[in-house]
N, C-alpha and C positions, 0 to 999 in steps of 0.2 A: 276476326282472325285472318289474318294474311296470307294468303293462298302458295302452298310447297311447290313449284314445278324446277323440271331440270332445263334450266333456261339460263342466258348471260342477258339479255335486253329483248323487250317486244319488239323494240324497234326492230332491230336485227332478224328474228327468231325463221321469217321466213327465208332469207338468202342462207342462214345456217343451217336452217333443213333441208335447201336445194344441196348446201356444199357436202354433209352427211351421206346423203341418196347419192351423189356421185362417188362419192368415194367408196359404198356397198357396192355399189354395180359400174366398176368403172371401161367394163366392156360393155357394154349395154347400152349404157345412155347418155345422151349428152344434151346440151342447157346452153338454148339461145345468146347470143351475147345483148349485154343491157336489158332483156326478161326475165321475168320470173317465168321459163318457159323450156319443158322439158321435153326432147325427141328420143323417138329411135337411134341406135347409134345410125344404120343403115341411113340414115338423111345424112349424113356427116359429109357423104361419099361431094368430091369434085365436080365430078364428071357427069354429066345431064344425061345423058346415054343412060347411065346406072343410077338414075332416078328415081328410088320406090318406085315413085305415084306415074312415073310412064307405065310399069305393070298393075297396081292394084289403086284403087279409092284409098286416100287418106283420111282417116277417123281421129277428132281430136273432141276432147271435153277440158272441161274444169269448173271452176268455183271458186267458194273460199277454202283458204286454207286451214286444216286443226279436223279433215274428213279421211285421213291418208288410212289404207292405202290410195283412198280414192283423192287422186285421180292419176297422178303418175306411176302408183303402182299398176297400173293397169296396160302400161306402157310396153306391149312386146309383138310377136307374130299372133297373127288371128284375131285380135284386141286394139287397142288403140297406137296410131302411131305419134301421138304427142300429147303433153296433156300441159293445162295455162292456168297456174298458179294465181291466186288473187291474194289480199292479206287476209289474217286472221279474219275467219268467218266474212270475207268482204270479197263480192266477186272481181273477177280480174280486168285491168285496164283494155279499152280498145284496141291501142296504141301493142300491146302485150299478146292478143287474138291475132290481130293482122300479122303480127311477127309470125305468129306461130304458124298460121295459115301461108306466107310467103313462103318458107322453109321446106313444107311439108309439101305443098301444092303446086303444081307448072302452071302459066298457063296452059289452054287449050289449045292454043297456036303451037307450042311446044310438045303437044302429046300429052299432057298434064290429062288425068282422070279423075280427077275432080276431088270435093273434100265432103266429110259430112262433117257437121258439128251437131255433139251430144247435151244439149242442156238439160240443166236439170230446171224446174219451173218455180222460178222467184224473179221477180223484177230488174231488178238490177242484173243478172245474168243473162235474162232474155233481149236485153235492151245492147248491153254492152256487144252481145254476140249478134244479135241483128246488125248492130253498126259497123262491127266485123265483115259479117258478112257480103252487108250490100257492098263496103269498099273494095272487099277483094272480087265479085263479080265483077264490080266497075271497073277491073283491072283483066278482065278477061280470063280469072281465076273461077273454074264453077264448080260454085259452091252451096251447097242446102243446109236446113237447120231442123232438127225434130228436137222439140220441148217433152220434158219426160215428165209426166205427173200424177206418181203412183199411188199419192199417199191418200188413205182411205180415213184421214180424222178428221178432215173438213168437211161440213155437209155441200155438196155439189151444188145448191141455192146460193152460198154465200156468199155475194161479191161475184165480181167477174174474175179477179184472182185466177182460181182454181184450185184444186188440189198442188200440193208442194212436189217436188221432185226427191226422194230419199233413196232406199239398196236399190229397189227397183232398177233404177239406171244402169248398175252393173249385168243385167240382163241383157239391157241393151249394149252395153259394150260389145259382150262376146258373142253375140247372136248378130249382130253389125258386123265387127270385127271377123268373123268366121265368112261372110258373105265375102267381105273383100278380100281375104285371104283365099278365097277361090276364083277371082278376079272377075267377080259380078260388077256389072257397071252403077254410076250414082244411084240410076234411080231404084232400081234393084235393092239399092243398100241399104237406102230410105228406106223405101218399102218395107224393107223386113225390119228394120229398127221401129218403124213407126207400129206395126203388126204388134213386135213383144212390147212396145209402151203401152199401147190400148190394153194390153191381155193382162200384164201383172197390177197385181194390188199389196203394196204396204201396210205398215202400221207397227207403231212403235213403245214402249214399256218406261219405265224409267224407276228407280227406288231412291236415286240422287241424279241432280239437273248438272250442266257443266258448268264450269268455273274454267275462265279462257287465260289463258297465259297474260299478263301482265294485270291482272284485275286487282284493287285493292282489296278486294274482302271475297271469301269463299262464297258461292252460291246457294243458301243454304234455303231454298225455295220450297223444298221437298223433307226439310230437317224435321219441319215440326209437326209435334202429334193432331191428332182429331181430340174432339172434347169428352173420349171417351181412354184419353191416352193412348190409342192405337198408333204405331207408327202410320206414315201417307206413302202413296206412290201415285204413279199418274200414267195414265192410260193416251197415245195418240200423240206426246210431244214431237218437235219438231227436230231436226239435226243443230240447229244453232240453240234449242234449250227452251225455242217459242212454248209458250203453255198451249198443253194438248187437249183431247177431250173431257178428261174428266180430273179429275183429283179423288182418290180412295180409299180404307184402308187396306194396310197392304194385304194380297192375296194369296194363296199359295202356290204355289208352281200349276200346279192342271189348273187352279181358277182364271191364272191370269193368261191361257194360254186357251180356256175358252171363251172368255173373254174379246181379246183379239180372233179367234175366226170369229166370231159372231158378228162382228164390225165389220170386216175384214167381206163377207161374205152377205151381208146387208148392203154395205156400198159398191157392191157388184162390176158390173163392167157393161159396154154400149157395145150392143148387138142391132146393128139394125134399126138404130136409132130409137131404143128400148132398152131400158134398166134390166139386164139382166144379173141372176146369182155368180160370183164369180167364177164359182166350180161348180161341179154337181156329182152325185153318185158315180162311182166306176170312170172319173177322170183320172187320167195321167198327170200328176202335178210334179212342178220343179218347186221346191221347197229351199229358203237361202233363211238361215238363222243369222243376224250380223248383231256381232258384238259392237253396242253404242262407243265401246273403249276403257269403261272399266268395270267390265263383269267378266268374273274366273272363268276357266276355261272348262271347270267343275259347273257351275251353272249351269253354262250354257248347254252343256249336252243334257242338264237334267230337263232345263225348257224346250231342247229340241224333240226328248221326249212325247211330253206332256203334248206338244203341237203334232207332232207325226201321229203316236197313237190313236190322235183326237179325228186327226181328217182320216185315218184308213179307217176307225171305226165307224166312218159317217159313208163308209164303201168307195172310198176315193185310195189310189197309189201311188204315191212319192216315190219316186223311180230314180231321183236326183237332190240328196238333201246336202247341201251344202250349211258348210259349219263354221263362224270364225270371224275375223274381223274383215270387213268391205268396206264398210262405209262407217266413219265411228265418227264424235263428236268429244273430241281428246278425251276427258276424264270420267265420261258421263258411264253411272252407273245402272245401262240399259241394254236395251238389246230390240231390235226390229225382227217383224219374219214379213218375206216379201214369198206371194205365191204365184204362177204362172200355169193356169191348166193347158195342158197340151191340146187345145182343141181346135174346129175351125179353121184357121188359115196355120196355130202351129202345127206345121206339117212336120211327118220324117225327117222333109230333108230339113227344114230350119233348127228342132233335134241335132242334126248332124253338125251344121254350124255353129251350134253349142257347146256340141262335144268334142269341135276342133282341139286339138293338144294348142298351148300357149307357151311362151315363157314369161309372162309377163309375172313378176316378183310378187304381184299382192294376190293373184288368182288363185285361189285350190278347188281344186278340180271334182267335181265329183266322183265316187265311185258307184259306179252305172248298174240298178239291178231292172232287169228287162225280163226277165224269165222266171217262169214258175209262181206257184201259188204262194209262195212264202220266199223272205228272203234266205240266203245262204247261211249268214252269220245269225238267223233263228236258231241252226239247227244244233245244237250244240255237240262241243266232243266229247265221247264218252269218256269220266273218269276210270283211269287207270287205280284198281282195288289191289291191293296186294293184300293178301291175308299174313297174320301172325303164324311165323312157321312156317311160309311156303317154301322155304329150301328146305330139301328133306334131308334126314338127319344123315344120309350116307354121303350129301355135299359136303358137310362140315367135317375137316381138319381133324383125325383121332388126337386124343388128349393125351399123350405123353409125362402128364403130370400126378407124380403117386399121389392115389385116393384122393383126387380131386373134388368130386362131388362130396362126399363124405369132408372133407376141409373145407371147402366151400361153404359147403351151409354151417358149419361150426364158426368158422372166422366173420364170416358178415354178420350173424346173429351177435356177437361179440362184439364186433367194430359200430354195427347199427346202435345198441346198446351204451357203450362208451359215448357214442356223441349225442345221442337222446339226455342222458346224465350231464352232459357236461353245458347244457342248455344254460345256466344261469351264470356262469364265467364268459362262455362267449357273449350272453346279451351284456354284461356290464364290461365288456371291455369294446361294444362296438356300440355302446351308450355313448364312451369316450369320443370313438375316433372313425363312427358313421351315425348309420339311424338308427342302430338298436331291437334290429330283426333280426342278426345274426343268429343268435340263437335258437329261435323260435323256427326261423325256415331249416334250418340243419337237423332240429327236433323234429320237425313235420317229414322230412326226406327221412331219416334213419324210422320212423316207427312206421313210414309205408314200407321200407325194405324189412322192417319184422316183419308186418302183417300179411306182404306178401309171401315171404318165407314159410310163414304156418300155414300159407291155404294152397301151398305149392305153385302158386303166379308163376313165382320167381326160379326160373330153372338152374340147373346148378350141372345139370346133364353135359355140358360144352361152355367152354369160357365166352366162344361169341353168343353164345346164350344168353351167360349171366348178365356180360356188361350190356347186354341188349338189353335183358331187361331191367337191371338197374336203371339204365336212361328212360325207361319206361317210368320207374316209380318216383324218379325224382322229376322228372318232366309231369307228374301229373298229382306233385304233393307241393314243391317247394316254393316255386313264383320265383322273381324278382332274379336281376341278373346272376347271382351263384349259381343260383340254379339250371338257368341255362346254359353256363358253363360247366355245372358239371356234367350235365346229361351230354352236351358237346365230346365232352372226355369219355366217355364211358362210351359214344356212340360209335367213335374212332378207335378206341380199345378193339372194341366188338369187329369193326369192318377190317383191321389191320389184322386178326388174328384169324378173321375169313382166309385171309390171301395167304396164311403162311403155305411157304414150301417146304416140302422134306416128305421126312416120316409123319408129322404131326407137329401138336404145340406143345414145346419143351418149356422150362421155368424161362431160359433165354427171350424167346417169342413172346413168353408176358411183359417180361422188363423193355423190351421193344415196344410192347404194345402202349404200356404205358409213358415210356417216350414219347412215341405218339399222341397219347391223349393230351400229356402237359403242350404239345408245343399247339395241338388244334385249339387249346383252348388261348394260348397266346398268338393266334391266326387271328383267331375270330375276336377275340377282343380284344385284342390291341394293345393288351400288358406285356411286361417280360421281366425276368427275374430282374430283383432290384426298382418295381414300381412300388412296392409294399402292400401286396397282394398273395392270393393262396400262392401262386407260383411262388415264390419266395420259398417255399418249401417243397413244395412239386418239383421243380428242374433238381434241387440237390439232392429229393430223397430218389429222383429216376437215373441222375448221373451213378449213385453208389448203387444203385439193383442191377444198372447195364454193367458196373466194374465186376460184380461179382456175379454174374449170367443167369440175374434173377433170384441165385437160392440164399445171399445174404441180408435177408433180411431186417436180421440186428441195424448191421449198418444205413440201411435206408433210413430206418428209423431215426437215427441218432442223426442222418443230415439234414431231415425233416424241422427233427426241432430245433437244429443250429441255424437253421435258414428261417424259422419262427420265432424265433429267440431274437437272430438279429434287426426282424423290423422294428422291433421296439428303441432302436439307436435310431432308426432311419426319420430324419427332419421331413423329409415331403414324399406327398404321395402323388404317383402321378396316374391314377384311374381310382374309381366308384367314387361313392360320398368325401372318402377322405381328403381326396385333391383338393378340398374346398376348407380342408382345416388348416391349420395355423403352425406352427415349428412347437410353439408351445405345447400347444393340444396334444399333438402327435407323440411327443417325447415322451419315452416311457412305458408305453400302450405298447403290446405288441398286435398285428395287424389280427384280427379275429378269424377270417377266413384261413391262412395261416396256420394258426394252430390247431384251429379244426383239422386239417391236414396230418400234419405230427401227431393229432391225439389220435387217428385213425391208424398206420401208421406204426404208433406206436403198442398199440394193442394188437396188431397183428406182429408182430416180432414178438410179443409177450405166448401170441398164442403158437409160437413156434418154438420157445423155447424147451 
């Protein structure tokens, strides 16, 4: 199968990524001429005077490309001031180094303060940028180089190699970066870059490997089952997709996240020239989860989880958990956690150099918890409880309306009734022209408003009573969207006839109210008279109640079913199931919800008469 990306040519794909990143950030950053080669805009400047690097060390990294943000996103104040694009997965030219170095770097004759370069530890990267480097020394440019090599899936026996270079190295950026944003000299800068390469340790996940832009077939390394049909994942791969330590089946979120420290914390760190654990009880750890590039952003907080809970349970505090993409491997469906324990030479102040503020486009910053036994956002906010009834009854509005309570509980028992009966017309006409629960749900609402009615639920005492708790019985009988439309109605009836002014609530203030209810329910869902819906009868039977100030009832009635009557002419529907039927279909059927309305509606006019 031929691999989906959004791409016009491999060939191309890294000059269009440089052209992309310029035009997101086109005050920011600017791009070598003839490199793949990305600076601060502040290199731009003329004028040698206004030279960064006469005030601060220059820091540059790169790679190959298809790792973004890393490595130009890392590109700002406190962070790196240029970073040197290679192709897809292939580290970048000498010829492309020395640029970037030229650019960045004065000589020392000049007042030039010299550059670091951040590699990450593969061959061709270390080689490329040693040859960099010696040339630009030989130019009287001074310049150092620290190799980063966090990753904890190779055994330390293996080859002289080493461990690989993975997130880890965004440690070093900003812990670098922050050194020279306080204008500490080269070797200062080293120093403390080479300090957090020793301290952090890697390690990486994977549930699918990558598939690189211009490949002829998906990488499906990771597709197939174990011989027990278990899906696979793999444990310890590399950023370019290298096979990792293991192959498994897959684990569950806490498995695979003890898992990794267990690795993670076995391959430890060199103390003294001694293997030591990498963390240990009651350590301060910086913790970085980096999305490989294509794992949700749902995941990832559930693995950050699983990893945080697991070291503070082992008595260790992640004081710094950084979430998100750093270091990715375009489509790779993984995620790395790189750990740094605060110890030893990480001092306060190198802390502080970390927590320099940035702007650099791909950094998100931690938020910093330093204090107290527990974090902040443990503590949660108390829910707000309102009780049923907490406005006391001398808040609410006198009722204005002869023997209300006494009509109240007559009329709904009577309207609840009619549309409980009329169950077997509404399901065969929304058999027609939806899914044929019409009836069923209207049945199930109208015999909780009986049932409440008999065991006196349902108050009758105040109209924002009633419809309050109508929205109660049909919020907790009917399902499916009618339902939440009418409780919507009913709920807005109730709150509108809270607020009337005057002496009280007149018949007027109901037929308001129930204007109100029709229009909230064409707020919130997005019909209006004429979609072929209950409204269809609701705005015409609330226009003739507001004509006649509530006490004409007859007449609502009768506009009810002339606005129910008429969807059965109407060809389309344009909300619920029925938008999805036919001219055909539709013809004839009047809309169910609709006439459920009329039949209610109409029984109350009956009962007025």
């Amino acid at each position: 199968m031929k691999p989906k990306k959004f791409i016009n040519s491999a060939d191309n794909a890294v000059d269009e990524f440089i052209s992309g990143l310029l035009l997101q950030y086109p005050n920011h950053l600017r791009k070598v001429a003839n490199h793949h080669v990305i600076l601060h805009s502040s290199f731009a400047t003329q004028n040698k005077d206004a030279h960064p690097n006469k005030a601060r060390v220059s820091l540059l990294s790169g790679g190959g490309s298809g790792h973004e943000p890393s490595h130009a996103g890392f590109v700002g104040e406190n962070m790196l001031s240029g970073a040197i694009l290679g192709g897809i997965f292939a580290s970048p030219s000498v010829s492309s180094i020395l640029a970037a170095i030229r650019a960045s770097t004065l000589p020392s004759s000049e007042g030039g303060k010299g550059c670091l370069l951040i590699v990450k530890n593969y061959t061709g990267d270390r080689l490329n940028f040693g040859i960099a480097c010696e040339l630009a020394n030989a130019e009287g440019r001074l310049v150092k180089m620290v190799v980063v090599a966090d990753d904890c899936a190779i055994e330390r026996k293996k080859g002289i190699t080493g461990a690989r270079g993975v997130a880890g190295t965004v440690f070093v950026h900003k812990a670098a970066g922050g050194a020279a944003g306080k204008g500490m000299d080269l070797d200062q800068v080293t120093s403390i870059a080479e300090t957090v390469s020793k301290g952090v340790g890697s390690l990486g996940c994977a549930l699918n490997t990558v598939t690189i832009p211009g490949a002829d077939k998906v990488n499906d390394r990771l597709s197939k089952a174990d011989d027990a049909g278990e899906p696979m994942m793999e444990i310890g791969l590399g950023i370019h997709g290298e096979a990792g330590k293991k192959q498994c089946p897959l684990m569950s979120c806490d498995d695979i996240a003890k898992e990794m420290l267990s690795i993670i914390q076995t391959y430890g760190r060199e103390v003294d020239s001694k293997i030591v654990p990498l963390y240990n009880p009651s350590d301060e750890l910086i913790v970085l989860v980096n999305n490989l590039g294509g794992t949700s952003n749902f995941e990832m907080s559930l693995l950050t989880r699983s990893l945080v809970t697991q070291l503070e349970a082992a008595g260790c505090k992640a004081t710094r958990v950084l979430v998100g993409s750093f270091m990715t491997s375009f489509d790779m469906q993984g995620a790395s956690v790189s750990i740094l324990p605060c110890t030893g030479d990480i001092t306060k102040d190198v802390l502080g150099l970390f927590d320099a503020s940035t702007d650099a486009p791909g950094w998100l910053a931690a938020d910093v918890w330093n204090d107290g036994e527990s974090r902040p956002s443990a503590s949660e906010i108390d829910e707000v409880i309102v009780e049923k009834g907490a406005g006391a009854a001398e808040q609410l509005p006198p009722v204005l309306v002869k023997d209300y309570s006494t009509v109240a509980q007559k009329v709904l028992a009577l309207c609840a009734k009619a549309l409980s009966d009329a169950e077997p017309t509404l399901t065969e006409y929304d058999t027609i022209v939806g899914d044929g629960d019409c009836g069923i749900t209207m049945q199930r609402g109208a015999k909780e408003v009986l049932s409440r009615l008999e065991s006196k639920a349902l108050r009758v005492d105040n109209p924002v009573n009633t419809f309050a708790d109508l929205a109660d019985a049909v919020s907790a009988s009917m399902g499916g969207s009618s339902g939440i439309l009418l409780e919507l109605m009913f709920r807005k009836m109730s709150t509108s006839l809270q607020s009337v002014s005057g002496d009280g609530i007149t018949p007027k203030d109901m037929a308001v109210a129930f204007r109100n209810g029709c229009e909230a329910v064409s707020f919130y869902g997005g019909a209006q008279e004429g979609s072929r819906t209950m409204l269809d009868a609701m705005f015409p039977a609330s226009a003739a109640m507001l004509a006649g100030d509530g006490a004409d009832i007859p007449a609502s009635a009768s506009a009810a079913q002339k606005g129910a009557d008429a969807t059965a002419a109407m060809t389309t529907a344009e909300a619920g199931r029925s938008n999805y039927l036919s001219e055909e279909v539709l013809m004839g059927t009047p809309d169910p919800g609709a006439v459920a309305v009329a039949l209610v509606l109409g029984t109350l006019a009956k009962a007025f008469a």
